[in-house]
PDB file of N, CA, C and O in Angstrom:
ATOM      1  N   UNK A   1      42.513 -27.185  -4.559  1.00  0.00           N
ATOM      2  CA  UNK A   1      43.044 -27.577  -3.266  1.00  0.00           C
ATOM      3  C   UNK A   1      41.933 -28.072  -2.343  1.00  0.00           C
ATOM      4  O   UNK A   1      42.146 -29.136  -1.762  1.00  0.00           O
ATOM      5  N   UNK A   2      40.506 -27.294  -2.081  1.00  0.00           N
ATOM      6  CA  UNK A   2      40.027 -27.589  -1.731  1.00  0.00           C
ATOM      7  C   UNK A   2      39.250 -29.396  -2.155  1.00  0.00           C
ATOM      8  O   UNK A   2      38.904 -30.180  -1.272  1.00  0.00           O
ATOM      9  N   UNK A   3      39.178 -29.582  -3.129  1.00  0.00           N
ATOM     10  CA  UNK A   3      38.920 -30.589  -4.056  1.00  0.00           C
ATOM     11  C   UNK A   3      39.468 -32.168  -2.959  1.00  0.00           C
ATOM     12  O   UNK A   3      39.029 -33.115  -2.305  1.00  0.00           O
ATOM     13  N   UNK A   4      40.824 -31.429  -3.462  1.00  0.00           N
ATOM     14  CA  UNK A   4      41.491 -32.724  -2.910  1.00  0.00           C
ATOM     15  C   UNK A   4      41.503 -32.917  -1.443  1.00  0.00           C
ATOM     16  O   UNK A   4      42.089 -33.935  -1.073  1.00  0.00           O
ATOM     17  N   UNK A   5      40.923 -32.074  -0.417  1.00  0.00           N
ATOM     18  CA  UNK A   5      40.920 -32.422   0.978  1.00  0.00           C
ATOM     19  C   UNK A   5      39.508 -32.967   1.607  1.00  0.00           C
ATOM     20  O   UNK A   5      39.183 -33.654   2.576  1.00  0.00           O
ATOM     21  N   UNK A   6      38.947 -32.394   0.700  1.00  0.00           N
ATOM     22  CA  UNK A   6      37.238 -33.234   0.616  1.00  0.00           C
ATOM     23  C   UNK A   6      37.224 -34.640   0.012  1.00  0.00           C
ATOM     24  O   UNK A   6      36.692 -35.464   0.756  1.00  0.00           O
ATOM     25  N   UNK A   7      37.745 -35.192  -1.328  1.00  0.00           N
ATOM     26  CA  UNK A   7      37.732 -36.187  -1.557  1.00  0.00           C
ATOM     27  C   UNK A   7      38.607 -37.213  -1.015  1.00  0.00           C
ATOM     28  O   UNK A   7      38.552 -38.398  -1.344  1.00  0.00           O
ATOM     29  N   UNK A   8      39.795 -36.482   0.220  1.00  0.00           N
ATOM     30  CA  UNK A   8      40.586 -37.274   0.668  1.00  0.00           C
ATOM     31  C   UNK A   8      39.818 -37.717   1.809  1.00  0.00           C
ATOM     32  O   UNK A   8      39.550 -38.909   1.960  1.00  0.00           O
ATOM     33  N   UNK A   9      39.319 -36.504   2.908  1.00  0.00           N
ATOM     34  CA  UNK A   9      38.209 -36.981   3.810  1.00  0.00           C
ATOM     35  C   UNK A   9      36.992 -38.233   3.577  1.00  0.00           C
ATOM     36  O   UNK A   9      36.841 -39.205   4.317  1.00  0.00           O
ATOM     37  N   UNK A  10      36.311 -37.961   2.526  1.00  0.00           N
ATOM     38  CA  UNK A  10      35.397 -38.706   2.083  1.00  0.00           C
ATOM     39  C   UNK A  10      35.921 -40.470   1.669  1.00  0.00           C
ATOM     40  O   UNK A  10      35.157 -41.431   1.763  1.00  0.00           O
ATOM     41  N   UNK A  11      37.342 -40.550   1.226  1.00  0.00           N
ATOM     42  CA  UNK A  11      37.562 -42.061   0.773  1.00  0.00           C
ATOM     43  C   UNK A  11      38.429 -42.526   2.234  1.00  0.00           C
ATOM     44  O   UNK A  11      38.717 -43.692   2.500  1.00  0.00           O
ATOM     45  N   UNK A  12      38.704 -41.538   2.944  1.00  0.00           N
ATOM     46  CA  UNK A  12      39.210 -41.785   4.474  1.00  0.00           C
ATOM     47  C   UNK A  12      38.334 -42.468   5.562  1.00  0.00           C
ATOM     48  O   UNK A  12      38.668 -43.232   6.467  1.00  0.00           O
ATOM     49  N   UNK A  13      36.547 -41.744   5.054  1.00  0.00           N
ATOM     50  CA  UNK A  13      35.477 -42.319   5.958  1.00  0.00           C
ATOM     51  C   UNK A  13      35.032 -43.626   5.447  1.00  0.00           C
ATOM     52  O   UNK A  13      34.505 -44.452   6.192  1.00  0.00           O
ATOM     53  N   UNK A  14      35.334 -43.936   3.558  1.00  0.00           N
ATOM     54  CA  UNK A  14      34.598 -45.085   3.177  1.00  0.00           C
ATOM     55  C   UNK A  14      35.448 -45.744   3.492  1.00  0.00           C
ATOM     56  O   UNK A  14      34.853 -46.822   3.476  1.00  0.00           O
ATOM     57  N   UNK A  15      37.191 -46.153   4.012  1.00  0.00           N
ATOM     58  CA  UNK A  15      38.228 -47.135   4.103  1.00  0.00           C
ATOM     59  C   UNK A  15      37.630 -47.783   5.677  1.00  0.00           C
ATOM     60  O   UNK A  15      37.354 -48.905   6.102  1.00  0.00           O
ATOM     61  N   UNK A  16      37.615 -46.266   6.275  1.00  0.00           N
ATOM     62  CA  UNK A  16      36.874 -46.500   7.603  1.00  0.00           C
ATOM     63  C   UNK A  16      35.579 -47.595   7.774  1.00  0.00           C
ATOM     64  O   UNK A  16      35.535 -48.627   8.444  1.00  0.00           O
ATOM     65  N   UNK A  17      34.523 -46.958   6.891  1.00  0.00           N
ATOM     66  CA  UNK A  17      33.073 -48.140   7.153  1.00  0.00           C
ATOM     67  C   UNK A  17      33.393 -49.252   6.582  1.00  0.00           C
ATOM     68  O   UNK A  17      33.275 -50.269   7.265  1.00  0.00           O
ATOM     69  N   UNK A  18      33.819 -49.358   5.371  1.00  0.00           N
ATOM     70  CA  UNK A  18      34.357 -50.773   4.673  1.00  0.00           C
ATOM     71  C   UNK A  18      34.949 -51.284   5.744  1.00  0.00           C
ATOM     72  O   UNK A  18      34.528 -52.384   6.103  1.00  0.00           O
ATOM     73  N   UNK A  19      36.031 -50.674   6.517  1.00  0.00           N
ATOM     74  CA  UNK A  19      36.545 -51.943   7.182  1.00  0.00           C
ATOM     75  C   UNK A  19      35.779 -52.173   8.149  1.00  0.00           C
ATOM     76  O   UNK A  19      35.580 -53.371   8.346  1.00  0.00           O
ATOM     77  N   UNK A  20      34.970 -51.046   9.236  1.00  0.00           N
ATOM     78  CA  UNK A  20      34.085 -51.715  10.378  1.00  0.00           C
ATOM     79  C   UNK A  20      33.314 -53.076   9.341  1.00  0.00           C
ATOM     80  O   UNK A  20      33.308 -54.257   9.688  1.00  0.00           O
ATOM     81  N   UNK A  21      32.673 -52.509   7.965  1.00  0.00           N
ATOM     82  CA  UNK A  21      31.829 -53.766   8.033  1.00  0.00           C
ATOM     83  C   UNK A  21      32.584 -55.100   7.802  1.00  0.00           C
ATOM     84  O   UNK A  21      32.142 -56.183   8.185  1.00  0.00           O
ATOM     85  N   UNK A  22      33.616 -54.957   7.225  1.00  0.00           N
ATOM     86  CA  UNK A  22      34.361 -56.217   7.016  1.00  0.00           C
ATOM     87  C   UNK A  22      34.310 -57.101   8.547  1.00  0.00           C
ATOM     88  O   UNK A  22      33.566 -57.999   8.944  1.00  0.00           O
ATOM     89  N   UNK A  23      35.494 -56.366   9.184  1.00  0.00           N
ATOM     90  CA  UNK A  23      35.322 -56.794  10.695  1.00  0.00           C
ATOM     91  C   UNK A  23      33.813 -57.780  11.144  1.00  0.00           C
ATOM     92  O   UNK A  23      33.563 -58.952  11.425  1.00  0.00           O
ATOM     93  N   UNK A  24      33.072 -56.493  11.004  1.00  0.00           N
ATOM     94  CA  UNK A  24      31.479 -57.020  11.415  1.00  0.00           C
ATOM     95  C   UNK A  24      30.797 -58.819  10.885  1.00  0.00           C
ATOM     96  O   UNK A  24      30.336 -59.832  11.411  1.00  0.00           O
ATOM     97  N   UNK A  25      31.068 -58.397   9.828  1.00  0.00           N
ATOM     98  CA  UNK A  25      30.640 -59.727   8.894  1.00  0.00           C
ATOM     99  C   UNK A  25      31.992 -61.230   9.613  1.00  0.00           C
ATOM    100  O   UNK A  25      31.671 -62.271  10.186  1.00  0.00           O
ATOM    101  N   UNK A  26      33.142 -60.836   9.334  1.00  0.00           N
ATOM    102  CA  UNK A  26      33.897 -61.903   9.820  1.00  0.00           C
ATOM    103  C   UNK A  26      33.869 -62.424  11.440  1.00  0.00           C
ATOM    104  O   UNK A  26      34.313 -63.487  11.873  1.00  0.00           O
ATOM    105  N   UNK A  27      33.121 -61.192  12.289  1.00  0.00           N
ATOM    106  CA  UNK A  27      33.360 -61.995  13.282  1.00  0.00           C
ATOM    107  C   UNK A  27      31.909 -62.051  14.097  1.00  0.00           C
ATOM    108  O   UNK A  27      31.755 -62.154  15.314  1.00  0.00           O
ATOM    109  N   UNK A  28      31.079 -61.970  13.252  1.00  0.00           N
ATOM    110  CA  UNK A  28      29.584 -62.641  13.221  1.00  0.00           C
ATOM    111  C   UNK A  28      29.737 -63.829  12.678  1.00  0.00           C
ATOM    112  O   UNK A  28      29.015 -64.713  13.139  1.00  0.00           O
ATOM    113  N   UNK A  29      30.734 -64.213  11.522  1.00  0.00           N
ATOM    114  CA  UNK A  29      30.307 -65.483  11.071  1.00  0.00           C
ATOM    115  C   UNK A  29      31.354 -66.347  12.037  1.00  0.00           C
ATOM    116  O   UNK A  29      31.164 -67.554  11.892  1.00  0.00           O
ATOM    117  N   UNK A  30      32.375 -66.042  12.954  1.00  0.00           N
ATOM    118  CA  UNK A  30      32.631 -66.868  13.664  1.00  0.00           C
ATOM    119  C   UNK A  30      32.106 -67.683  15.142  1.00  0.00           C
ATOM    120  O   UNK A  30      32.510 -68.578  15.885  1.00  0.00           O
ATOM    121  N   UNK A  31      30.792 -66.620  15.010  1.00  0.00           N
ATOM    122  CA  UNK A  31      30.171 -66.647  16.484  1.00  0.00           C
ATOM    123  C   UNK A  31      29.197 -67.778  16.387  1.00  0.00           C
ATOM    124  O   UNK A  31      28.388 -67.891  15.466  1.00  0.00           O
ATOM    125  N   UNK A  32      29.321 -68.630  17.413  1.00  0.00           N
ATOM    126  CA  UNK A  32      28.356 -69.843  17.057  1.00  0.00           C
ATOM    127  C   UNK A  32      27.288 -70.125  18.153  1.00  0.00           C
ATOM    128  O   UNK A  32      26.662 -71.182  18.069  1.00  0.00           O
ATOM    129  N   UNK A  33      26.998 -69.154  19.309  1.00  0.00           N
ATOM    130  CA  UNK A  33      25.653 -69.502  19.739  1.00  0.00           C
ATOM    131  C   UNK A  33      25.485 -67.627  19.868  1.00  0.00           C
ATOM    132  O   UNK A  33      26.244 -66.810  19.347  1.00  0.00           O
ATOM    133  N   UNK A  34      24.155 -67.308  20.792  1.00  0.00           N
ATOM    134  CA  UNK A  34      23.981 -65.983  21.320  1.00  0.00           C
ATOM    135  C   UNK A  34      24.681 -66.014  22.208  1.00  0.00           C
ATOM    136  O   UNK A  34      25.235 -64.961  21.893  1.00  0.00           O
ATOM    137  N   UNK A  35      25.423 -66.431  23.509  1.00  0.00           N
ATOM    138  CA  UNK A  35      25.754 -66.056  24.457  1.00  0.00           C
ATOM    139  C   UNK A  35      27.487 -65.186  23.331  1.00  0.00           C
ATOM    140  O   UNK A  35      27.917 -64.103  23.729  1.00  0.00           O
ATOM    141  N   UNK A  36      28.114 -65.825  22.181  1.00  0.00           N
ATOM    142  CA  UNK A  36      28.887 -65.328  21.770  1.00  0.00           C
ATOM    143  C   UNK A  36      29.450 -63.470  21.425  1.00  0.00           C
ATOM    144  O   UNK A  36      30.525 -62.870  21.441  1.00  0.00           O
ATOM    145  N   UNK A  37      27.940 -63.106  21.126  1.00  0.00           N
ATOM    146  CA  UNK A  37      27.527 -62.138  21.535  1.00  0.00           C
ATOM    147  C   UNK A  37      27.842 -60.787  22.788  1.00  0.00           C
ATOM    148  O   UNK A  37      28.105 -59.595  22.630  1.00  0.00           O
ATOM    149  N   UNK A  38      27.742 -61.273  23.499  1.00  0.00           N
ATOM    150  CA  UNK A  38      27.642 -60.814  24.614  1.00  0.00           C
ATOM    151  C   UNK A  38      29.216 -60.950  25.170  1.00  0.00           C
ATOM    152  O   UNK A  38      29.977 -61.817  24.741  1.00  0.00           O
ATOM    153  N   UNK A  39      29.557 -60.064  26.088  1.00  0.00           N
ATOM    154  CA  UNK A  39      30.598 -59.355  26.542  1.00  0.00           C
ATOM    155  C   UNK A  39      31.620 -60.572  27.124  1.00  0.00           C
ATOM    156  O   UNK A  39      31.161 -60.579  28.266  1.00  0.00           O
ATOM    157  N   UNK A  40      32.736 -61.662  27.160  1.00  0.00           N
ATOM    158  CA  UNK A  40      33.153 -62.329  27.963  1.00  0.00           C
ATOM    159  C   UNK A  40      32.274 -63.321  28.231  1.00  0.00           C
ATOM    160  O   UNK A  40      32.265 -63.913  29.310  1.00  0.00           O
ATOM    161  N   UNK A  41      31.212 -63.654  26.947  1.00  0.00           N
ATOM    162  CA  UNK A  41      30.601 -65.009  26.939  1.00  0.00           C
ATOM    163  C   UNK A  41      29.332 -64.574  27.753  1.00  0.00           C
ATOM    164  O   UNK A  41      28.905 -65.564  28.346  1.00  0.00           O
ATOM    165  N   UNK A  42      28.528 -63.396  28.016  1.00  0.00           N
ATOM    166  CA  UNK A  42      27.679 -63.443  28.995  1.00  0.00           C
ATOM    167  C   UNK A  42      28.196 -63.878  30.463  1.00  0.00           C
ATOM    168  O   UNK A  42      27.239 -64.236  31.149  1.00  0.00           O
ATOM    169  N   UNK A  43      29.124 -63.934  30.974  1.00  0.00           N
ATOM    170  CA  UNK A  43      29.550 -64.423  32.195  1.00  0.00           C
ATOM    171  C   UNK A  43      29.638 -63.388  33.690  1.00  0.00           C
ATOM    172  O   UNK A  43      29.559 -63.705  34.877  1.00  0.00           O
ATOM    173  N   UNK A  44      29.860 -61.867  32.927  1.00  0.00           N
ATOM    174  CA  UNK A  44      30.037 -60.757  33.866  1.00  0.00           C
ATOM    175  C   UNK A  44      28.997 -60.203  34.800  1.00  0.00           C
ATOM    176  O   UNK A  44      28.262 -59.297  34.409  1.00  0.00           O
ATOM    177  N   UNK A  45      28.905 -60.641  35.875  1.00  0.00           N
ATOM    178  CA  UNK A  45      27.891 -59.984  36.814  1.00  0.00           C
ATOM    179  C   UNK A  45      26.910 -59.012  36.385  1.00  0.00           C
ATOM    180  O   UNK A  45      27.244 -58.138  35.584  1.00  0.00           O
ATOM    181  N   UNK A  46      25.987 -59.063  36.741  1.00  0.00           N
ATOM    182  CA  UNK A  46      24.792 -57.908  36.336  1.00  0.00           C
ATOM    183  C   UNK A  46      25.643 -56.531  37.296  1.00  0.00           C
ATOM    184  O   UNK A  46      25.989 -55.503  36.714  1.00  0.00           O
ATOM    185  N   UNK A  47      25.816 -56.684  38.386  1.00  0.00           N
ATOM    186  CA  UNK A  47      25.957 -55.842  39.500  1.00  0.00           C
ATOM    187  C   UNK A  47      27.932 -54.620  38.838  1.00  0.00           C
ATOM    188  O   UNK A  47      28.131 -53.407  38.902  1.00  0.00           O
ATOM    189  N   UNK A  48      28.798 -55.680  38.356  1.00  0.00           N
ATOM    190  CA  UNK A  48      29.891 -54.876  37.892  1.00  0.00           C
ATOM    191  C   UNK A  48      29.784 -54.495  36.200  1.00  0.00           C
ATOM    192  O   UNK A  48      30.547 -53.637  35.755  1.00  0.00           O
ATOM    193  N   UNK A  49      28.867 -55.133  35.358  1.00  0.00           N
ATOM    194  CA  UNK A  49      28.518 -54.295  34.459  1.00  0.00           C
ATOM    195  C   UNK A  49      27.349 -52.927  34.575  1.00  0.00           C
ATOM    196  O   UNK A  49      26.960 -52.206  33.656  1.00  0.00           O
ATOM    197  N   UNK A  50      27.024 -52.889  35.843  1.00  0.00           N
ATOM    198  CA  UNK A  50      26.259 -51.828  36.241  1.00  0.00           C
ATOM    199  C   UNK A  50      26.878 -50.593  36.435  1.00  0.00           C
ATOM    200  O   UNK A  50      26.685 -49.399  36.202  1.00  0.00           O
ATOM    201  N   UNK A  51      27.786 -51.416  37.008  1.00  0.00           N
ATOM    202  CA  UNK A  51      29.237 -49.836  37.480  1.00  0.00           C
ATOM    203  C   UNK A  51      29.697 -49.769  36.295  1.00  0.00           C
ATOM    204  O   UNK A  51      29.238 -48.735  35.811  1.00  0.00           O
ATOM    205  N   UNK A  52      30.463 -50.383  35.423  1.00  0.00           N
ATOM    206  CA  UNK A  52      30.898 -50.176  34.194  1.00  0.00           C
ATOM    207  C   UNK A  52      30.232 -49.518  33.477  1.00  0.00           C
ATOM    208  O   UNK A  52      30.925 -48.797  32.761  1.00  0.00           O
ATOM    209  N   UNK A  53      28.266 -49.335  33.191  1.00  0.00           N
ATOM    210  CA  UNK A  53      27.879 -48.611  32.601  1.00  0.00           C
ATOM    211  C   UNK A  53      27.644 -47.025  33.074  1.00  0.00           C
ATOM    212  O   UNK A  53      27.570 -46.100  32.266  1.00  0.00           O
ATOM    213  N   UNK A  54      27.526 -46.854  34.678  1.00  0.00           N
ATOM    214  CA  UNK A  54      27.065 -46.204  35.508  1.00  0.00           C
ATOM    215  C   UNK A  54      28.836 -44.823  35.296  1.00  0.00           C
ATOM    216  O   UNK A  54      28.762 -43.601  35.170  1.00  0.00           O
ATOM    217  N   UNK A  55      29.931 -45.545  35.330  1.00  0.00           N
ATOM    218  CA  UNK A  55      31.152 -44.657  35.112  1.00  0.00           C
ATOM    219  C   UNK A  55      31.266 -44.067  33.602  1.00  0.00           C
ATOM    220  O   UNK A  55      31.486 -42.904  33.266  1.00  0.00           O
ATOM    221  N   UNK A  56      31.065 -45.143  32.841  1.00  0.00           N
ATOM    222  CA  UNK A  56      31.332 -44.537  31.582  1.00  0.00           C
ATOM    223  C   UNK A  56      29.690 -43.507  31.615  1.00  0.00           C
ATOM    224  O   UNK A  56      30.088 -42.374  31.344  1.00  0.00           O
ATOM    225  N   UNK A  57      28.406 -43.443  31.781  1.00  0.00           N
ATOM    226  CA  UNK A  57      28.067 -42.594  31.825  1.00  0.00           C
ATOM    227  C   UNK A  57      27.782 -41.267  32.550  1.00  0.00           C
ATOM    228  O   UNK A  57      27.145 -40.354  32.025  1.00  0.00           O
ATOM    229  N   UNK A  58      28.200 -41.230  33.560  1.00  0.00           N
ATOM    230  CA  UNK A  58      29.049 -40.244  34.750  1.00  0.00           C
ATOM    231  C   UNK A  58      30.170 -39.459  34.097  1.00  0.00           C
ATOM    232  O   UNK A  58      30.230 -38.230  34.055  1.00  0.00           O
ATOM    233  N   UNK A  59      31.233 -40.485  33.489  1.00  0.00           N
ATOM    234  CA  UNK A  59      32.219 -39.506  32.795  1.00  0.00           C
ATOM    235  C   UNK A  59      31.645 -38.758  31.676  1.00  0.00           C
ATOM    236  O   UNK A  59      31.772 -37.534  31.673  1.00  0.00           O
ATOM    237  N   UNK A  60      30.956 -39.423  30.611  1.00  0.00           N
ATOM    238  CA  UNK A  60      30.268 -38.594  29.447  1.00  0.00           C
ATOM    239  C   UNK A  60      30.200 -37.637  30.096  1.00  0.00           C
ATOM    240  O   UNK A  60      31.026 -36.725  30.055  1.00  0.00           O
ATOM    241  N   UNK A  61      29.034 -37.677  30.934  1.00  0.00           N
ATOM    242  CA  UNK A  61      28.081 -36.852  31.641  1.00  0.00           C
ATOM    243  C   UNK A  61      28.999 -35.232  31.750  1.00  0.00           C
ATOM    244  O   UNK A  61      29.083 -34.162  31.147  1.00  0.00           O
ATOM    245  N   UNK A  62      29.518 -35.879  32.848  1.00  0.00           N
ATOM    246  CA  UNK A  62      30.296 -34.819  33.828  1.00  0.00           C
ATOM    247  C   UNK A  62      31.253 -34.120  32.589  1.00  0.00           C
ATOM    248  O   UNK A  62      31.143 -32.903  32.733  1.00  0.00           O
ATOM    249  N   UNK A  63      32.256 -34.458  31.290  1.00  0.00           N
ATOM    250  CA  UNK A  63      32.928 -34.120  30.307  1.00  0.00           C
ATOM    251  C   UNK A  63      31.905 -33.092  29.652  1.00  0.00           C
ATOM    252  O   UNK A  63      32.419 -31.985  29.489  1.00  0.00           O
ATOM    253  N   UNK A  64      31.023 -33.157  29.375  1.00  0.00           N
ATOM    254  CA  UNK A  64      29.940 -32.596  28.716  1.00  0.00           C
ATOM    255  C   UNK A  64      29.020 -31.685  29.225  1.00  0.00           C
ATOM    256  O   UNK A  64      28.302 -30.917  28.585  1.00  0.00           O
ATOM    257  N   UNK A  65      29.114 -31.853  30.589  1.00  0.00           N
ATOM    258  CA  UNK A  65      28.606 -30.968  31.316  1.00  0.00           C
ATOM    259  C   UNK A  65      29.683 -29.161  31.765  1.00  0.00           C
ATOM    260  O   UNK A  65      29.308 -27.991  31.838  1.00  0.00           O
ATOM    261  N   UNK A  66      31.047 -29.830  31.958  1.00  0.00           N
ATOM    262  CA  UNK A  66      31.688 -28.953  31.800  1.00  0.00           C
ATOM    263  C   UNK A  66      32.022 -28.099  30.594  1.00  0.00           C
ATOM    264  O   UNK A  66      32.441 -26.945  30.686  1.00  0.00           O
ATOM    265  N   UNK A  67      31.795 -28.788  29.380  1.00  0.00           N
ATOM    266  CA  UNK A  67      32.049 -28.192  27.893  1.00  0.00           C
ATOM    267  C   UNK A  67      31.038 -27.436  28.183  1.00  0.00           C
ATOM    268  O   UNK A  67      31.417 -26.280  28.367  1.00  0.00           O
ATOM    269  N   UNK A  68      29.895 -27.575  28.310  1.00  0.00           N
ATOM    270  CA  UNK A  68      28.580 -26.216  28.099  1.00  0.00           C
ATOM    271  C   UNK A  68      28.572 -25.879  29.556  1.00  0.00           C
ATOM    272  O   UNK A  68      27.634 -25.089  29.671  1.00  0.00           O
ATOM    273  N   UNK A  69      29.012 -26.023  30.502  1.00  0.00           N
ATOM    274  CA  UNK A  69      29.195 -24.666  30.915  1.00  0.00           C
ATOM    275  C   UNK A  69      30.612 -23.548  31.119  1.00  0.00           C
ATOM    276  O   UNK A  69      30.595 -22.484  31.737  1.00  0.00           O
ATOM    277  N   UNK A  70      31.579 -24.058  30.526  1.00  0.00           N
ATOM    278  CA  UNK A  70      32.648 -23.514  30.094  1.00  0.00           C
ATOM    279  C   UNK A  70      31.995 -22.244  28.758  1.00  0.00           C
ATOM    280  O   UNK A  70      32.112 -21.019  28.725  1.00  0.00           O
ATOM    281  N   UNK A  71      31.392 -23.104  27.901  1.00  0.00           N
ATOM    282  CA  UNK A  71      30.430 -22.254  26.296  1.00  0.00           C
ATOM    283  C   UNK A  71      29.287 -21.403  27.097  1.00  0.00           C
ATOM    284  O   UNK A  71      29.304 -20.343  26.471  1.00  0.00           O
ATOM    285  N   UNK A  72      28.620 -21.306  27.792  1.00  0.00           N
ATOM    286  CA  UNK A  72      27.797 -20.551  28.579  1.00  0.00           C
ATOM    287  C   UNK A  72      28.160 -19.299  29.353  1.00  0.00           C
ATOM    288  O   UNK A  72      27.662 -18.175  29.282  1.00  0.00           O
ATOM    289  N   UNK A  73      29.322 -19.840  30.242  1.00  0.00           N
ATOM    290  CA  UNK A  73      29.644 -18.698  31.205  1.00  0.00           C
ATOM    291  C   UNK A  73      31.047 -18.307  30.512  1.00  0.00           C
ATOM    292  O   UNK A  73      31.238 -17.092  30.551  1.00  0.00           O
ATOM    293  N   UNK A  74      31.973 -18.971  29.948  1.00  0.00           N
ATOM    294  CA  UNK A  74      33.065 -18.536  29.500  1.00  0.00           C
ATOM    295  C   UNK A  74      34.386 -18.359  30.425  1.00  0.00           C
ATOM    296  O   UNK A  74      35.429 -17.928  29.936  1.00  0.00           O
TER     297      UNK A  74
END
């Protein structure tokens, strides 16, 4: 029993990376300069991808900050 929930996990993670890399490869080869790359063509303000990075790491932050001290004080 155990057998089969390990080897189901394990061909669950390779369906998983196979397909990120598939993805990866097909839509690298559709990209035809560097700006393609980049988020909305490179076009997005320095100043609102600042906040965009500044929230998503605030939320990490603050999510993670409460997990250990929830595990600390209890």
């Amino acid at each position: 029993m155990i057998y089969d929930v390990s080897f189901l996990a394990i061909l669950i993670f390779i369906v998983f990376v196979a397909l990120v890399l598939g993805l990866s490869f097909y839509f690298g080869r559709k990209t035809k300069s560097a700006s393609g790359y980049y988020a909305a063509g490179g076009t997005i303000h320095w100043g609102v991808n600042g906040i965009a990075f500044a929230g998503d790491y605030l939320s990490a932050a603050s999510f993670l900050g409460i997990c250990g001290m929830i595990a600390f004080s209890g």
